[in-house]
N, C-alpha and C positions, 0 to 999 in steps of 0.2 A: 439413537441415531448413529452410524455408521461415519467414522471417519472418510474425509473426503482425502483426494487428490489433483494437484492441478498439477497437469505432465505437458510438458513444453516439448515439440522433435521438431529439431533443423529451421527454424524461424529465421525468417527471413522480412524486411521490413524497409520498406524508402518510403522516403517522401521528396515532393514533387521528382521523382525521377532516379533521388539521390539514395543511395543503399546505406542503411543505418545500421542496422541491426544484418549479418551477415553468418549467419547459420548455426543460432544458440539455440541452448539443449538443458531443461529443469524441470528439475522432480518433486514439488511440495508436497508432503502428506500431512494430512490432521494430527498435530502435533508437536509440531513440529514447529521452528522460526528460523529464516534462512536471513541473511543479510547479503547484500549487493553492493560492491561498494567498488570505487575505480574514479581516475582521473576525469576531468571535462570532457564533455564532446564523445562519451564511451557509447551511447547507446541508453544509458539506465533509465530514465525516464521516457524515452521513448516504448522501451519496453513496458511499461507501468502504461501509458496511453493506449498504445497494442491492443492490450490485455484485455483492454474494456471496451474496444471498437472505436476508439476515437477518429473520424469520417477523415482527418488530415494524414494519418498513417495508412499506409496501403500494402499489405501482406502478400508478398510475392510468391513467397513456400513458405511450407511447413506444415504442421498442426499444432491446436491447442486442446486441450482437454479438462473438463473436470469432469472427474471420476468416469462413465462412459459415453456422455456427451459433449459435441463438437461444438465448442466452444465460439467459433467462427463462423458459423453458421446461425448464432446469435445477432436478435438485434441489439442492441447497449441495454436497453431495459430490464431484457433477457435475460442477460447474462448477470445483473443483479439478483433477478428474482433467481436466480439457480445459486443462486449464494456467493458471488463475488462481491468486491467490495474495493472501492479505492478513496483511499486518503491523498486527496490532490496536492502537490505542491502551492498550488496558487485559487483556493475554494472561491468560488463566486459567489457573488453577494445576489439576494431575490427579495427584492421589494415587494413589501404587502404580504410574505408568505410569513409565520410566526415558524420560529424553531420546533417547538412543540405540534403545529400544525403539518409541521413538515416531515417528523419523525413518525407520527403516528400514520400516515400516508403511504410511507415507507413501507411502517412494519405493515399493515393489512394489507397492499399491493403484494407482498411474498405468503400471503396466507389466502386459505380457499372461502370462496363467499360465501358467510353465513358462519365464518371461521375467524371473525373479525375482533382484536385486542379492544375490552371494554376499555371502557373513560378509565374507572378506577383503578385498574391495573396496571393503565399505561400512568398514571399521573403516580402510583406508586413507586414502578418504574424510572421510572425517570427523574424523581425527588432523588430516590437511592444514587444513581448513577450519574447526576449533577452534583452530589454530596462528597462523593468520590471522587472526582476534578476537581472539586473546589473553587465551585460555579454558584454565584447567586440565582438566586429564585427568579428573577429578573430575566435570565437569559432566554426561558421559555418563552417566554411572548416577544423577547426582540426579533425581528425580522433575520431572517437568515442570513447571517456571515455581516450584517450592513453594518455601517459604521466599527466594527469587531478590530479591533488588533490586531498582530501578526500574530500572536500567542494566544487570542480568545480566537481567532479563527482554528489554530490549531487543537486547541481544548476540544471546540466544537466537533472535529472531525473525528476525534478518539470519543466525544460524545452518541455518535451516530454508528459508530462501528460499539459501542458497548450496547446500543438499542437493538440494532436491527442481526446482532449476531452472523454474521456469516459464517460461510463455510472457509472460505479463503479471501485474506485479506492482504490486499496488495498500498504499504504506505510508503507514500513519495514523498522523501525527504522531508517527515514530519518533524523533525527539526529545528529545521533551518526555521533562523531569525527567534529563536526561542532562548530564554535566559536562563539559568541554570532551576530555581524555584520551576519555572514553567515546565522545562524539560523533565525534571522528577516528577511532574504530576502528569503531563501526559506517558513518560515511562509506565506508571502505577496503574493506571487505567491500558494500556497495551497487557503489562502482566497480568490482570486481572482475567483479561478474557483468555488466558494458556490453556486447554485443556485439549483432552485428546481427539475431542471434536470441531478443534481451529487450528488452521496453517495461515503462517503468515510469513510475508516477504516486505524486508524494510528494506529501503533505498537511501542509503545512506553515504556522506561524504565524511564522517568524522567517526572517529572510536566512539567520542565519549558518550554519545544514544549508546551503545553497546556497554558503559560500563555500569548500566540500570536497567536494560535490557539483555541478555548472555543469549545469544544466538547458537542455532545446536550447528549450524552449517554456514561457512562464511565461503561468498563467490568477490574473484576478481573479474569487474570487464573489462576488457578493454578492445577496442577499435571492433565491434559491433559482437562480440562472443566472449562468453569466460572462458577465461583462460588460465584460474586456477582455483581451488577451492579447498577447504580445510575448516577447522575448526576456531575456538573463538579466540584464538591467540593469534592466531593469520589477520584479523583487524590489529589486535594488539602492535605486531610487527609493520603492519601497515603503517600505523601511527609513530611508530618509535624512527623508523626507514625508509615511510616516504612509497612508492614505486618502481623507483629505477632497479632494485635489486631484482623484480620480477620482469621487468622488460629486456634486462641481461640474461636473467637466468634462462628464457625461453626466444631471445634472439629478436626483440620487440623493435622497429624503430620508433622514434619518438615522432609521432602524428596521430592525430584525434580523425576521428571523421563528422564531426561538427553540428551543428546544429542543435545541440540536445546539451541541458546543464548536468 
């Protein structure tokens, strides 16, 4: 399989009315892990909603791409089964549906009928890949996300993104609300899937994902665009300095454009 690309030009993005996202520009490729990272109210997570058609975001300009299909011209389904992937800030719980019910759905929904993942392959699968998070046996038949923790809904998500492989993986603030234990295990499980057939884009508010995760490309947003980027010592300084050296350095005022964590 051929490395992908997910190519971002001039995006632009409001909601109800309000302009969020105002004319950003990214280039993932297979291989690759970028980090996103910036003050409140920058845009970041709205961008991560974007990406996947979320019906509340409404794309004013731009394009999106991966590899030579128009992205936006996806339904949300769509753009799964072409190999995107989002680790939500906030997963929803789905009563009645089993975890294990739910992944295996997943994975045949992105395979051709009659091309469909046996029982025992996928329960191989998935013993492995709940061994590796450091998930009881238990979690396959819980209900998806219900009752789950801040931290077992997180597990879960880096569990779904280790099943169903994508092409590009876009994780929002997987993170947050995680304890240091928890944070190492889903780090291990993001490393895991590195190769040169995965790009991935973290959305992140803190170094310290970054000091288990080493990102090859580090973006700053702010106020709906990046507005600088570098390598993994640009989070480092981020952490040590805060912002304001870069809202100086390039003549920033201090205002968010809102809405968005």
């Amino acid at each position: 399989m051929a490395a992908s690309t997910l190519k971002i030009e001039n995006l632009h993005v409001s909601i109800e009315g309000k302009e969020i996202i105002k004319g950003l520009d990214l280039e993932i490729n297979g291989g690759e892990i970028h980090a996103v990272m910036g003050p409140n109210g920058t845009g970041k997570s709205t961008l991560a909603s974007a990406i996947m058609g979320h019906p509340k975001y409404e794309i004013t300009q731009g394009k999106v791409f991966l590899d030579d299909e128009d992205v936006l011209e996806m339904e949300v389904d769509e753009r799964a089964k072409a190999g995107l992937f989002l680790a939500m800030q906030y997963p929803s719980e789905v009563s009645g549906v089993t975890n294990a019910d739910f992944l295996r759905t997943s994975i045949n929904a992105r395979r051709e009928e009659g091309d469909e993942i046996s029982l025992m392959k996928f329960i191989k699968k998935l013993d492995s890949k709940m061994a590796e998070l450091d998930m009881g046996e238990e979690f396959a038949q819980r209900y998806l996300n219900e009752g789950f923790s801040g931290g077992e809904k997180k597990r879960n998500e880096i569990l779904q993104l280790m099943m169903l492989e994508p092409k590009i993986a876009v994780l929002d603030e997987i993170d947050s609300g995680l304890d240091i234990d928890a944070l190492k295990v889903v780090s291990k499980g993001v490393n895991a899937m590195r190769n040169e057939e995965f790009g991935c884009l973290i959305i992140t508010h803190y170094q310290r994902l970054l000091n288990y995760i080493t990102p090859d490309k580090v973006h700053v947003m702010m106020q709906g665009r990046i507005v600088k980027s570098g390598g993994a010592e640009l989070a480092q300084r981020l952490e040590a300095e805060g912002y304001d050296w870069i809202k100086e350095e390039l003549g920033i005022k201090d205002e968010t454009v809102g809405q968005e964590a």
